[in-house]
C-alpha positions as CSV (number, residue, x, y, z in Angstrom):
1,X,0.5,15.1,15.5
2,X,0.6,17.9,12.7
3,X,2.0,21.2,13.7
4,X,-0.2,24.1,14.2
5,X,1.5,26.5,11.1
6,X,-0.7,29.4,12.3
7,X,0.6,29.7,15.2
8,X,4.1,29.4,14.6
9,X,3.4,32.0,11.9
10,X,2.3,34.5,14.5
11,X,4.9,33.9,16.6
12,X,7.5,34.1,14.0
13,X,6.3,37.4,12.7
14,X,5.8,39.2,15.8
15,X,9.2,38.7,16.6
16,X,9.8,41.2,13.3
17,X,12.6,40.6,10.9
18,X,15.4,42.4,13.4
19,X,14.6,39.5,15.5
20,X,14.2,36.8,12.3
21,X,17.9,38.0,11.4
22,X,19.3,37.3,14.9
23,X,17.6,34.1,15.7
24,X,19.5,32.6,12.1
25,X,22.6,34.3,13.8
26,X,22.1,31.7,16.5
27,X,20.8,29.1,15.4
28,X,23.6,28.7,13.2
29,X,25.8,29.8,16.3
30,X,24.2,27.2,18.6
31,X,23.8,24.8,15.8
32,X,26.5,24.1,12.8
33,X,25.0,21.0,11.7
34,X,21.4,21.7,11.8
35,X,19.9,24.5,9.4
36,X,16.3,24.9,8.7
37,X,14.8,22.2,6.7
38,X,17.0,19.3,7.9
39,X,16.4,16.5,9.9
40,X,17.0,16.3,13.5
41,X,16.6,14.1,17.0
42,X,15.1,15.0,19.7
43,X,16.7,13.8,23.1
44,X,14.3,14.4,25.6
45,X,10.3,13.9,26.6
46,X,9.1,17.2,26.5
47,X,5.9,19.1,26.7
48,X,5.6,21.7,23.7
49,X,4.4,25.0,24.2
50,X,2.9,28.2,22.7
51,X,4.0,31.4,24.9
52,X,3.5,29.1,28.6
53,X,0.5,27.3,27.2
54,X,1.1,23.4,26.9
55,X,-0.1,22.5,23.8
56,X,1.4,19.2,22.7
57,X,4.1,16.4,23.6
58,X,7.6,15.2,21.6
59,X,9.3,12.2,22.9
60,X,13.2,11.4,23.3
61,X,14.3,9.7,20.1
62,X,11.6,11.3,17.9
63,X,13.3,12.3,14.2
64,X,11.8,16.1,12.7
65,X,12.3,18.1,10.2
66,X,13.5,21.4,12.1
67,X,10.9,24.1,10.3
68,X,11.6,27.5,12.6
69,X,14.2,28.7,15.1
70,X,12.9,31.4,17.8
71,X,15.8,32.4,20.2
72,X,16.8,29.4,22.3
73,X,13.3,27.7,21.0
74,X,12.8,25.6,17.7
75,X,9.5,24.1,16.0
76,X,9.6,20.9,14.4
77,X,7.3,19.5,10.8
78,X,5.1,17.5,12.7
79,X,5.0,19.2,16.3
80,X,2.3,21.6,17.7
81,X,4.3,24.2,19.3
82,X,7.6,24.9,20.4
83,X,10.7,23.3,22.2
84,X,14.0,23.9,23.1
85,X,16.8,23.8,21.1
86,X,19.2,22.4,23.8
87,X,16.9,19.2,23.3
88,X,17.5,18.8,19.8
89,X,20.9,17.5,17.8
90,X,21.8,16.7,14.4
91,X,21.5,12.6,13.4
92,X,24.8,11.8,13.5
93,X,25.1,13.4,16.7
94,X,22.2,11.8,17.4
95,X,24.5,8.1,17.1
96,X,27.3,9.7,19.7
97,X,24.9,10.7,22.5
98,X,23.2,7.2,22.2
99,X,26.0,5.4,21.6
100,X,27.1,7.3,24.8
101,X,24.2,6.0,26.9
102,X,24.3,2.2,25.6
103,X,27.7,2.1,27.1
104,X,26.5,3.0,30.3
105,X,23.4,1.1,30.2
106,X,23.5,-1.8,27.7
107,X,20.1,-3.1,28.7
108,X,18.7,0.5,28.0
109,X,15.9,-0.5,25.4
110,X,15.3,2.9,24.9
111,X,18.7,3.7,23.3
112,X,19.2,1.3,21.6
113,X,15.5,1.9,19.6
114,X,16.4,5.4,19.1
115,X,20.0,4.5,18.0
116,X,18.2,2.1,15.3
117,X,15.7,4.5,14.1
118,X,18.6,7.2,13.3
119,X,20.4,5.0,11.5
120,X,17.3,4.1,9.7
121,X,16.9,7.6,8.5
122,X,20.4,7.5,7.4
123,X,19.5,4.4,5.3
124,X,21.7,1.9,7.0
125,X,19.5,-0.1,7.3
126,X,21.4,-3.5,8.4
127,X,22.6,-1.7,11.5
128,X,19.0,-0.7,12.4
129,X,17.5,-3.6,12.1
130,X,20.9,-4.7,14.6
131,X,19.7,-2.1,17.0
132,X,16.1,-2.8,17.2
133,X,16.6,-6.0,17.6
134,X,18.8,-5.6,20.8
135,X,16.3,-2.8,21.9
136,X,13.1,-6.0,21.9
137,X,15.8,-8.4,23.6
138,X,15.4,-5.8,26.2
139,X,11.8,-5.0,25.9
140,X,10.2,-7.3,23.5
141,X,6.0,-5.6,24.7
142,X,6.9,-2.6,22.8
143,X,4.7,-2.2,19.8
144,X,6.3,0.8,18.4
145,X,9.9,-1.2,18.3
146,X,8.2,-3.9,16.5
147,X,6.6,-1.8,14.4
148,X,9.8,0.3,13.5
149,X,11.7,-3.2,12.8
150,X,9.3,-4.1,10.6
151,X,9.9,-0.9,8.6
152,X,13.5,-1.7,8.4
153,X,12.6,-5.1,7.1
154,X,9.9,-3.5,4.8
155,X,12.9,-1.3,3.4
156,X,15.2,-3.8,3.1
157,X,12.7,-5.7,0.9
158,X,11.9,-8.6,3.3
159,X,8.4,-7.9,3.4
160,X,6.8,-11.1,5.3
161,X,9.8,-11.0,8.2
162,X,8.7,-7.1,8.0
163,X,4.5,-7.7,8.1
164,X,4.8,-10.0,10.8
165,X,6.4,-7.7,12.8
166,X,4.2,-4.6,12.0
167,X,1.8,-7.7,12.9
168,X,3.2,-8.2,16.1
169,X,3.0,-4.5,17.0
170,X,-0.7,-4.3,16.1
171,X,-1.8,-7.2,18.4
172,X,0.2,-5.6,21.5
173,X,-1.9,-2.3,20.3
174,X,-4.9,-2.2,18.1
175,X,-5.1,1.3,17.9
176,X,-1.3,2.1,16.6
177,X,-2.7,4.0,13.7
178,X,0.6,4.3,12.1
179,X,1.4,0.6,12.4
180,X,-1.8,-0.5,10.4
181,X,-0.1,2.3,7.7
182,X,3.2,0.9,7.9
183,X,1.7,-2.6,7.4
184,X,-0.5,-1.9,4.6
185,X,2.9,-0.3,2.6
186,X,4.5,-3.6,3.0
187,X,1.1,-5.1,1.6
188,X,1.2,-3.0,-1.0
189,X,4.5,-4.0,-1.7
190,X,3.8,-7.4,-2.6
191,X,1.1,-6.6,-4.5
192,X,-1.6,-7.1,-2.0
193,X,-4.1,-4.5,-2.5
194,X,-6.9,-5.5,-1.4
195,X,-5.1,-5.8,2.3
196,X,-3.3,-2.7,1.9
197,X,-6.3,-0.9,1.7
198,X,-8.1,-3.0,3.9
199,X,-5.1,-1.6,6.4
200,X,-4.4,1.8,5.2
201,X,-8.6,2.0,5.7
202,X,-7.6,0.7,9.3
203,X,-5.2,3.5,10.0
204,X,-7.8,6.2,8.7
205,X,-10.7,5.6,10.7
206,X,-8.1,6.1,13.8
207,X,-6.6,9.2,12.4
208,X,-8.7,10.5,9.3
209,X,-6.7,13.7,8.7
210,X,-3.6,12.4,8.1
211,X,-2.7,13.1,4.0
212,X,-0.3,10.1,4.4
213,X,-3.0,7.6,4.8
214,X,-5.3,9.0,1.7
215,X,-2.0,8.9,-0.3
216,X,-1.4,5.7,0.0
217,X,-4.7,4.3,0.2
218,X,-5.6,6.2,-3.3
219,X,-2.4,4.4,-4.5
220,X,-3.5,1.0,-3.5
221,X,-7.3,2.3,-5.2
222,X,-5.2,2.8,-8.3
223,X,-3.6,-0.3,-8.7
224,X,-6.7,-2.6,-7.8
225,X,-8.4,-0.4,-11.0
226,X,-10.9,2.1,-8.5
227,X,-9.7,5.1,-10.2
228,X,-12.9,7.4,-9.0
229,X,-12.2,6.4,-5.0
230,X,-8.1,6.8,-5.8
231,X,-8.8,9.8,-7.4
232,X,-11.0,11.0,-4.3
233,X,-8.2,10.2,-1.7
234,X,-5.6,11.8,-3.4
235,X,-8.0,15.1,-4.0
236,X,-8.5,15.1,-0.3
237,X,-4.8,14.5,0.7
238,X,-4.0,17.8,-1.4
239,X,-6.8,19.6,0.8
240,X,-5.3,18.0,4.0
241,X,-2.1,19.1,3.2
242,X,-1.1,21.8,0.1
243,X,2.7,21.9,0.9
244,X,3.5,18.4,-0.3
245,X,4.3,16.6,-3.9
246,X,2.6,13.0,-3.1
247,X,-1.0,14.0,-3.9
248,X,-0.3,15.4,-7.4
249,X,1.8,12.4,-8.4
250,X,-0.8,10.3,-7.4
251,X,-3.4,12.0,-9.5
252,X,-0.8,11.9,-12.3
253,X,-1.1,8.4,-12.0
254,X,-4.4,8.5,-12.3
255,X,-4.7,10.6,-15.0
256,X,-1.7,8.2,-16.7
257,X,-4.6,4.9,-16.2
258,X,-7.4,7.1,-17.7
259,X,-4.6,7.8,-20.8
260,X,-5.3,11.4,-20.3
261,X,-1.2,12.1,-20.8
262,X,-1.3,15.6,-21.5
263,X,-3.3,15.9,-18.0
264,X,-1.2,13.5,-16.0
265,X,2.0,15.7,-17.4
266,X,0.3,18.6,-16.1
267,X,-0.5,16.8,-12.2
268,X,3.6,15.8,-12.5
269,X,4.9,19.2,-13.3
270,X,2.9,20.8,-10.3
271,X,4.0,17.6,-7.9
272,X,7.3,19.5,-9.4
273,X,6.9,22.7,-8.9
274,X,5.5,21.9,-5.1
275,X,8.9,20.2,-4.3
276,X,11.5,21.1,-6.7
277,X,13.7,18.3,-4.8
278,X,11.2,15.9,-4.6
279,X,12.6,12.1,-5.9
280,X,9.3,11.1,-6.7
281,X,7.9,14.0,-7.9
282,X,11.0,14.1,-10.6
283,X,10.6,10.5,-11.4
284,X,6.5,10.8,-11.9
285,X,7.2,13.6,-14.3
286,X,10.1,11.8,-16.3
287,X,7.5,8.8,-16.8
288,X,5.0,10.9,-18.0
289,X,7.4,12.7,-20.4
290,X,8.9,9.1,-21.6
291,X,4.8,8.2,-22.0
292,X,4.7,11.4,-24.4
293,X,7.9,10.2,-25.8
294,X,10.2,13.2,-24.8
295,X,13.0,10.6,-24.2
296,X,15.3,13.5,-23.6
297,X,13.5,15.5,-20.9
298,X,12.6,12.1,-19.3
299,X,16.3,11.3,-19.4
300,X,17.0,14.7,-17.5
301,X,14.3,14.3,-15.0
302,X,15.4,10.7,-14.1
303,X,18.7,11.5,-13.9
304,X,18.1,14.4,-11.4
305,X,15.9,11.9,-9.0
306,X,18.7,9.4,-8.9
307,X,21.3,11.8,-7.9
308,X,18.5,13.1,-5.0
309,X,17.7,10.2,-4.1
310,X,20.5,7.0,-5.7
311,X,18.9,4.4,-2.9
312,X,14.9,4.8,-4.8
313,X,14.4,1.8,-6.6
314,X,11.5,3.1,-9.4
315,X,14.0,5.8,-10.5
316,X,16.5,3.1,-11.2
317,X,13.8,1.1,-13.1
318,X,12.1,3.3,-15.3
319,X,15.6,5.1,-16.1
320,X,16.5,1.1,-16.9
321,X,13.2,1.6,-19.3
322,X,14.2,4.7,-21.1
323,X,17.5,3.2,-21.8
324,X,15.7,-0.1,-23.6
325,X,13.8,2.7,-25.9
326,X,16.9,4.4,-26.5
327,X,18.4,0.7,-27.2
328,X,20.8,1.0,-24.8
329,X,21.0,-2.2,-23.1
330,X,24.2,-2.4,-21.3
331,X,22.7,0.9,-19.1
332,X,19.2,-0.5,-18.7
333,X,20.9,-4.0,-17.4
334,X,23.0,-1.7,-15.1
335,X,20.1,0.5,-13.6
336,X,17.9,-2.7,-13.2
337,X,20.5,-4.4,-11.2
338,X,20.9,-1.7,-9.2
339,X,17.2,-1.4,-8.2
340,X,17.2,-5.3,-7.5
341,X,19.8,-4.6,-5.2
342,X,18.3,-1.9,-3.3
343,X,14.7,-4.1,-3.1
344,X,15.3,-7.9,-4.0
345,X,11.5,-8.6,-3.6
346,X,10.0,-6.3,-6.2
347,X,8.9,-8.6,-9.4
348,X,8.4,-5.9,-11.5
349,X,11.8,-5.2,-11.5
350,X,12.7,-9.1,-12.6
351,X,10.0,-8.6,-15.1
352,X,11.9,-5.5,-16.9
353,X,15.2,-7.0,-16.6
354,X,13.8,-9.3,-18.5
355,X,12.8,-7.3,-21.3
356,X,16.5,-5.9,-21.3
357,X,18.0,-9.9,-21.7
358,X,15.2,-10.5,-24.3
359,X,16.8,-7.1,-26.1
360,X,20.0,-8.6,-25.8
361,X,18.9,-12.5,-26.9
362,X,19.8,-13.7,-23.9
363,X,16.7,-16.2,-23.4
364,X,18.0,-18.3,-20.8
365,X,18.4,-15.3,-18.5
366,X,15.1,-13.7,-19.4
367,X,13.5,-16.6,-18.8
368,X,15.3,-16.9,-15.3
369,X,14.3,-13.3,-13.9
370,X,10.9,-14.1,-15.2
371,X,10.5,-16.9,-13.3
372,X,11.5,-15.1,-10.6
373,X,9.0,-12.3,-10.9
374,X,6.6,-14.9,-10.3
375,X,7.8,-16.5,-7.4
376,X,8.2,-13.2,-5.9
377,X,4.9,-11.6,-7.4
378,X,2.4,-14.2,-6.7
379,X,-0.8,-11.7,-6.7
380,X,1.1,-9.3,-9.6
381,X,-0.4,-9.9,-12.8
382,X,2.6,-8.0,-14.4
383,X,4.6,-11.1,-13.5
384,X,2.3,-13.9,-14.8
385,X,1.7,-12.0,-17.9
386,X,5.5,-11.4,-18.8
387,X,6.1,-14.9,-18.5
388,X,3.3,-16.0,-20.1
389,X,4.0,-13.7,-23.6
390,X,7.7,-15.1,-23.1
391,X,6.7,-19.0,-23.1
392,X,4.3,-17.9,-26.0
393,X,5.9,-15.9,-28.5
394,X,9.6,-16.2,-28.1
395,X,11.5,-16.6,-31.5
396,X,13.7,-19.5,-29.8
397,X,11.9,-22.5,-30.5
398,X,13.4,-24.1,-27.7
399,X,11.8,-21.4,-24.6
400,X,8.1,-21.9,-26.0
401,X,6.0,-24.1,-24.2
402,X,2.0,-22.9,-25.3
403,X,0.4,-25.5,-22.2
404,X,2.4,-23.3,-19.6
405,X,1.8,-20.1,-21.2
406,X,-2.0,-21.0,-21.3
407,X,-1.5,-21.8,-17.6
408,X,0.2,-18.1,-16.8
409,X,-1.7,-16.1,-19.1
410,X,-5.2,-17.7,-17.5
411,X,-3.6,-16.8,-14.1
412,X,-2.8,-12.8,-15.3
413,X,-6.1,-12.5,-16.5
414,X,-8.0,-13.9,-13.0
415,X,-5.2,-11.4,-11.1
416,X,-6.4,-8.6,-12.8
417,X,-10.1,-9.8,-13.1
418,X,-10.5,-9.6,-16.4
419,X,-9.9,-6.0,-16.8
420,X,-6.7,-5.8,-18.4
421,X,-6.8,-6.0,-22.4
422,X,-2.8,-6.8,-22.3
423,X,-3.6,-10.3,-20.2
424,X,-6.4,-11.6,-22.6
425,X,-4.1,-10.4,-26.0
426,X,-1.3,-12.3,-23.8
427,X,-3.9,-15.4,-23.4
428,X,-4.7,-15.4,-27.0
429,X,-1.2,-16.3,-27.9
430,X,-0.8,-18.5,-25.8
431,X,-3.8,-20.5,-26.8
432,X,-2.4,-19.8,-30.5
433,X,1.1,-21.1,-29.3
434,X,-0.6,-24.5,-28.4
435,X,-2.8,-24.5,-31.0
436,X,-6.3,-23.5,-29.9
437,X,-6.8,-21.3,-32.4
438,X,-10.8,-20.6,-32.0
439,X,-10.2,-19.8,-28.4
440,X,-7.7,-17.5,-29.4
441,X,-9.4,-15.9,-31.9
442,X,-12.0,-15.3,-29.3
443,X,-9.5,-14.0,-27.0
444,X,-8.4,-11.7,-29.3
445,X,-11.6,-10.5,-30.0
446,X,-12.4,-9.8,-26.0
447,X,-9.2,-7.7,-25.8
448,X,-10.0,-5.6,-29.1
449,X,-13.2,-4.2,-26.9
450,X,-10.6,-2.2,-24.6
451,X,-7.3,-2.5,-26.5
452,X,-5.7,1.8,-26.4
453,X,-5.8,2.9,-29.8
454,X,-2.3,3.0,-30.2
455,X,-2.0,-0.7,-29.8
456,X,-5.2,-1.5,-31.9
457,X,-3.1,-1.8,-35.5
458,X,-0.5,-4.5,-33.9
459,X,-3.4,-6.7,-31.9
460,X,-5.7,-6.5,-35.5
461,X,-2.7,-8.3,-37.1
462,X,-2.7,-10.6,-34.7
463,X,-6.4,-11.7,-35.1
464,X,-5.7,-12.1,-38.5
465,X,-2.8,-14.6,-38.1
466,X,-5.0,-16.7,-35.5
467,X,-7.8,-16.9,-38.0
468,X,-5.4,-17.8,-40.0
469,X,-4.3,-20.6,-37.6
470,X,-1.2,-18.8,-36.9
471,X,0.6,-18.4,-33.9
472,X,2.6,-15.4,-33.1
473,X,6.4,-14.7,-32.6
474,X,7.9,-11.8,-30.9
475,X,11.0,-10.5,-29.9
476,X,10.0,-7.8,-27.8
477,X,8.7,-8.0,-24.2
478,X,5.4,-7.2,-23.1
């Protein structure tokens, strides 16, 4: 439920700033570990209200962002209305009081789902999932603990434990809007798009103004290549909601496929200016100033998103990507380890340690962590095409093999239906690289019609060493 910001506005300024200035007095008094803007728990079922009008509901165990204090009443992000501050607590104080009531009732489902959820938002995520799964022990018909264990398993990076759950919760309820969301992210993880917006579409015919759901449908849009319909949810997310970064990074993104860099700089550096503290929004804009090859101001931004946020796995790779351009391989090794550690199952992130090994003439283990981007990308044609350049251009003699990188670079190009000039340049090769050399020529051709121009020069060259019945050798990375 979104707040109503109007009326917590009118509240807030009848009370006049005599009244603002005391209210901070005690709230602070009342409340040392809970200041405006961070994250609190709320411990008890209780119907919200605006002057003695009932105008919404917040359940025990719910975790808000604490937006306004008024006397001995608070409002919370996304709650209509007020409540009292006697039923709110800080997280970790949160743990004590149900810590405190597990010891008295161990079979208390309730508690032990709340317990999980907190420590979720904390990002300890192994003693969540611990919690939730005592919590279904002792009511396993609850949708919204399957659903929130599924998130944990989503987070952790075991994303088919983590859609079956989210599964799970959906058949017990249908209409669990936010479990349809949940489960298209962990589609979308795996690089199912078409699902993830087949459930993200789910979630948004049961709750159409929630900004959430266009944001991450538009992003799903984006990868499958529907940049006008990605660019359409992420316009209407921004009108939902004006007070939040995703919208603008998404349009950056979209502005980044179209090539328009100067533009999608633009969308970044207002996601920015939205949220100044904003991982994401930080890490969009230091991608698109590493695009415009301000290296150093892409450094800065990166850097900034992984001290806010050192558990984000992107920031970690595409720092690990600006090292590899400022040939620092030892640091782009590092930050790619780290982000396979926070999220084993993300290929892409096999896929640029590869490129770092490649730097660093390690074939054996380039080759390892592409294979591996495959097995765990099996619908990303990032994966099959990495693989398939390696096993077609590499300068060891001994890691070519042109009938398997025929085999890979075919199965890129069907991922991405034939829409992606770096999958047919990449199937060219590999027909070169086992000796096909019409095919590839014709390849080459087909990918000329929608190479960027700054690639144009390098893939020319390359049509001219296939009609010369030449194969290519590379010691780069795609």
């Amino acid at each position: 439920m979104n707040i109503d910001h109007m009326a917590v506005s009118r509240i807030v300024l009848r009370a006049g700033c005599a009244c603002l200035f005391l209210c901070q007095v005690l709230a602070n008094a009342l409340l040392p570990a809970q200041q405006i803007g961070e994250k609190v728990v709320v411990t008890h079922d209780f119907e919200t209200k605006i002057r003695d009008q009932i105008v919404g509901d917040v359940r025990d165990g719910a975790i808000q962002t604490l937006i306004a204090v008024n006397g001995q009443w608070c409002a919370l992000d996304e709650v209509k209305g007020w409540l009292p501050l006697t039923h709110v607590m800080s997280l970790d104080n949160g743990v004590k009081h149900y810590t405190e009531r597990i010891a008295t009732h161990r079979n208390d489902a309730a508690a032990w789902a709340c317990r999980g959820m907190i420590r979720f938002e904390q990002g300890a995520y192994d003693q969540a999932f611990t919690d939730l799964n005592e919590s279904l022990k002792n009511n396993p018909s609850d949708p919204n603990t399957w659903n929130n264990r599924g998130r944990v398993l989503i987070e952790q990076g075991r994303y088919p434990q983590g859609i079956a759950d989210i599964g799970e919760a959906l058949r017990l309820n249908p209409k669990f809007s936010r479990a349809w969301y949940n489960r298209g992210k962990g589609y979308y993880s795996i690089g199912d798009y078409a699902q993830a917006i087949s459930d993200y579409t789910q979630a948004m015919e049961l709750e159409s103004d929630n900004a959430w759901f266009h944001v991450n449908r538009g992003s799903a849009l984006l990868e499958s290549g529907d940049l006008k319909r990605a660019r359409e949810d992420y316009t209407r997310a921004a009108e939902l909601n004006d007070k939040f970064a995703e919208p603008w990074i998404g349009l950056s993104n979209v502005f980044l496929s179209e090539g328009a860099l100067d533009q999608a700089l633009a969308m970044a550096t207002k996601a920015v200016e939205i949220e100044p503290k904003n991982a994401l929004a930080l890490n969009a804009r230091g991608w698109m100033k590493y695009k415009l090859d301000d290296i150093s101001g892409s450094m800065e931004d990166l850097n900034s998103a992984v001290r806010l946020a050192p558990r984000l796995p992107i920031v970690f790779n595409n720092r690990g990507i600006a090292f590899l351009k400022l040939n620092d391989t030892r640091n782009a090794l590092r930050d790619f380890d780290r982000a396979i550690v926070i999220a084993p199952e993300t290929s892409g992130t096999y896929t640029n340690r590869a490129a770092a090994h490649l730097a660093a003439k390690d074939f054996t283990q380039a080759l390892k962590d592409h294979e591996t981007a495959v097995e765990k990308g099996q619908k990303s044609p990032d994966a099959f095409n990495g693989l398939a350049w390696f096993l077609a251009t590499c300068t060891d003699d001994g890691f070519r093999n042109g009938t398997r990188a025929v085999e890979m670079a075919r199965k890129a190009v069907e991922l991405s239906e034939g829409r992606d000039w770096s999958a047919i340049d990449t199937l060219a090769a590999a027909l070169a690289e086992s000796g096909q050399f019409d095919e590839a020529v014709q390849e080459m051709n087909r990918a000329l019609e929608s190479v960027p121009d700054g690639k144009s020069a390098e893939c020319e060259q390359r049509l001219k060493q296939y009609t010369a019945q030449k194969p290519h050798r590379d010691a780069n990375a795609k």
